[in-house]
ROGUVEX-647180 format. One record per residue (C-alpha): residue number from 0; residue in three letters; z, y, x. Coordinates in Angstrom, 2 decimals, always signed. Layout:
N
+------+------+---------+---------+---------+
| resi | resn |      up |   north |    east |
+------+------+---------+---------+---------+
|  NUM |  ALA |       Z |       Y |       X |
...
+------+------+---------+---------+---------+
//
This chain:
97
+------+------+---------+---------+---------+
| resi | resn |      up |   north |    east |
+------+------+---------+---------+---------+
|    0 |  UNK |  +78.18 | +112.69 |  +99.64 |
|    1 |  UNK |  +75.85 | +114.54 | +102.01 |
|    2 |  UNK |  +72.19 | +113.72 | +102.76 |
|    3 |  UNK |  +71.21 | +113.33 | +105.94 |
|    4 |  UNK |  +67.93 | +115.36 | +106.53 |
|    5 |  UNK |  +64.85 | +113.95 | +109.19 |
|    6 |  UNK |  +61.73 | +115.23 | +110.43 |
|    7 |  UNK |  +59.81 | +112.33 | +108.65 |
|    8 |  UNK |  +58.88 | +111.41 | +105.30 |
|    9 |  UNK |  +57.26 | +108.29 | +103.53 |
|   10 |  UNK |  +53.36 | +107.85 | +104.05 |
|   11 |  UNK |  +53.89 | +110.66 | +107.33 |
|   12 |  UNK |  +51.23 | +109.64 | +109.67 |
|   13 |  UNK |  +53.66 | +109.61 | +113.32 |
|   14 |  UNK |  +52.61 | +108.65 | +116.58 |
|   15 |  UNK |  +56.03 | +106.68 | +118.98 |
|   16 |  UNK |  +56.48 | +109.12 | +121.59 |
|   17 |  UNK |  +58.87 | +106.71 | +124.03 |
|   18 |  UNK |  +60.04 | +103.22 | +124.14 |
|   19 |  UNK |  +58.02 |  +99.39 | +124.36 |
|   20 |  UNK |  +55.75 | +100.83 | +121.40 |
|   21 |  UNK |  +54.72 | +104.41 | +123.00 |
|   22 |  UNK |  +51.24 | +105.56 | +122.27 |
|   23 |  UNK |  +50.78 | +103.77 | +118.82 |
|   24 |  UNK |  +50.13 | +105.56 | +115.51 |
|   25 |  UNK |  +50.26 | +104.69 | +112.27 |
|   26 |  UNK |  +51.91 | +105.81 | +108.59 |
|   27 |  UNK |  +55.61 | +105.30 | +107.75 |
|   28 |  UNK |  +56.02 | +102.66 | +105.27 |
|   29 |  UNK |  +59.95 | +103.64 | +105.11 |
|   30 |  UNK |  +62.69 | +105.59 | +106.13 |
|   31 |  UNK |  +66.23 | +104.12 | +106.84 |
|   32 |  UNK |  +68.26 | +107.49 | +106.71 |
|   33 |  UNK |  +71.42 | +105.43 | +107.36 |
|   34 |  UNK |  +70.73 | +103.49 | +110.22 |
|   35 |  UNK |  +68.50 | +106.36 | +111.49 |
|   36 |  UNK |  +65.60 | +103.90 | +111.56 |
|   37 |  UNK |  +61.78 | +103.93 | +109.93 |
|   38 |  UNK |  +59.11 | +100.92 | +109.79 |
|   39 |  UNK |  +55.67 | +102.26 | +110.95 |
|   40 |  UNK |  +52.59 | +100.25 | +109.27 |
|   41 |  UNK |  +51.59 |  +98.17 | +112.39 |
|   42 |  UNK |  +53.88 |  +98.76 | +114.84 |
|   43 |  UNK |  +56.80 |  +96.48 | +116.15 |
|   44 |  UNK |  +54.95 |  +93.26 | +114.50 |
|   45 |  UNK |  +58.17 |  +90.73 | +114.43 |
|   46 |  UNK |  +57.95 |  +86.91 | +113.45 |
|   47 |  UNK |  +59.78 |  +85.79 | +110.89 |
|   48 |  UNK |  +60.26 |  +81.64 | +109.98 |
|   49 |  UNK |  +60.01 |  +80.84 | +106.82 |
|   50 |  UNK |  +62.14 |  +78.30 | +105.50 |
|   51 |  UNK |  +60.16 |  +75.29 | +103.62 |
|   52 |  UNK |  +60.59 |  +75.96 |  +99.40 |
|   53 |  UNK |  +58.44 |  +75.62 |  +95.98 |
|   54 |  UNK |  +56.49 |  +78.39 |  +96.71 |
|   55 |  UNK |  +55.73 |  +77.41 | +100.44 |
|   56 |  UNK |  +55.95 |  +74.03 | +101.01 |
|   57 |  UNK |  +55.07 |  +73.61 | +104.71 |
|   58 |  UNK |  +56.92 |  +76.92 | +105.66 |
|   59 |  UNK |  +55.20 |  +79.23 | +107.62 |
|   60 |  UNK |  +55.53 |  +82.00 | +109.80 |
|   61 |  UNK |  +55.16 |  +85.52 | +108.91 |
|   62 |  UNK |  +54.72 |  +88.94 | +110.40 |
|   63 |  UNK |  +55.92 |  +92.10 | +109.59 |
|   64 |  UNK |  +56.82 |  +95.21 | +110.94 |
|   65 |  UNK |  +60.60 |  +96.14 | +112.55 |
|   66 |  UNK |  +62.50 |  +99.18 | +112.66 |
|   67 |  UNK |  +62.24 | +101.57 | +115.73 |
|   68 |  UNK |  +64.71 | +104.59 | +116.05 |
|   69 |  UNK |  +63.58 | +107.85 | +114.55 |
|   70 |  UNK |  +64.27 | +109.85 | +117.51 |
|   71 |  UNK |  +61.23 | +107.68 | +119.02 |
|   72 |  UNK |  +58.52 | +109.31 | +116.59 |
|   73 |  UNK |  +56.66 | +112.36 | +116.28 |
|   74 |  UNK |  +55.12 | +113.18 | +112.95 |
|   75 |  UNK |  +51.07 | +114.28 | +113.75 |
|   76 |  UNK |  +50.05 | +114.35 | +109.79 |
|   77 |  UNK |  +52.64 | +115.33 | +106.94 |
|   78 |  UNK |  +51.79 | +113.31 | +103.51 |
|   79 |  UNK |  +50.85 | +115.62 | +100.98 |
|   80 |  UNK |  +53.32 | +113.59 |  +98.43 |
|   81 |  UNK |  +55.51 | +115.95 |  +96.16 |
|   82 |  UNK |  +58.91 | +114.98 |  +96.48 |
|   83 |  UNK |  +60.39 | +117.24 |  +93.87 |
|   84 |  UNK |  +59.45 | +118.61 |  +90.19 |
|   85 |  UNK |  +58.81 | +122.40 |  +90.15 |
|   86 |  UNK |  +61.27 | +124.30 |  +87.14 |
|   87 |  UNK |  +59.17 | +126.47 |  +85.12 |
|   88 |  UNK |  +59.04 | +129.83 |  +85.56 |
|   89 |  UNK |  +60.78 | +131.03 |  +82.90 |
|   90 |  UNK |  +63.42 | +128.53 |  +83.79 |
|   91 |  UNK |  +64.10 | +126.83 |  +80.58 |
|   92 |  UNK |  +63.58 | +122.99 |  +80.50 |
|   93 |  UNK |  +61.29 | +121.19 |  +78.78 |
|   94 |  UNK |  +61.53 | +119.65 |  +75.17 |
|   95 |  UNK |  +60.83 | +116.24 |  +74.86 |
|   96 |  UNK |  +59.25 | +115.24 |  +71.22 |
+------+------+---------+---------+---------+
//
């Protein structure tokens, strides 16, 4: 089971370098390694209907952002988010009490 490896992260600040969307900027909210896809936090606005319920009883429409390909993006800011725990240095683990 391989993972497949891309030039953006979660909370990467990335600017859409072609396609409808070119020019905008904003931070990745997620990254769809299988469909090779990532949602950027205002970008691609899409309407979605909302079907009538309990919780929304006149229905409504709502917006939120779609996927554009990640071979559209450019990252301008990496995220300073750790991704991965650090061993210690004398490479024992650590004891949990």
């Amino acid at each position: 089971m391989n993972r497949i490896k891309h030039h953006v992260k979660k909370g990467d600040q990335v600017e859409v370098i072609s396609g409808n969307f070119r020019g905008s900027s904003g931070k990745v909210l997620e990254v769809m390694s299988k469909k090779n896809r990532v949602l950027i936090e205002g970008v691609r606005l899409i309407k979605k209907h909302m079907r009538k319920s309990q919780d929304n009883p006149q229905g409504s429409i709502a917006e939120r952002e779609g996927p554009i390909h990640i071979s559209n993006v450019k990252v301008v800011e990496k995220s300073e988010k750790k991704t991965r725990k650090k061993k210690p240095a004398d490479g024992k683990k650590e004891k949990k009490s």
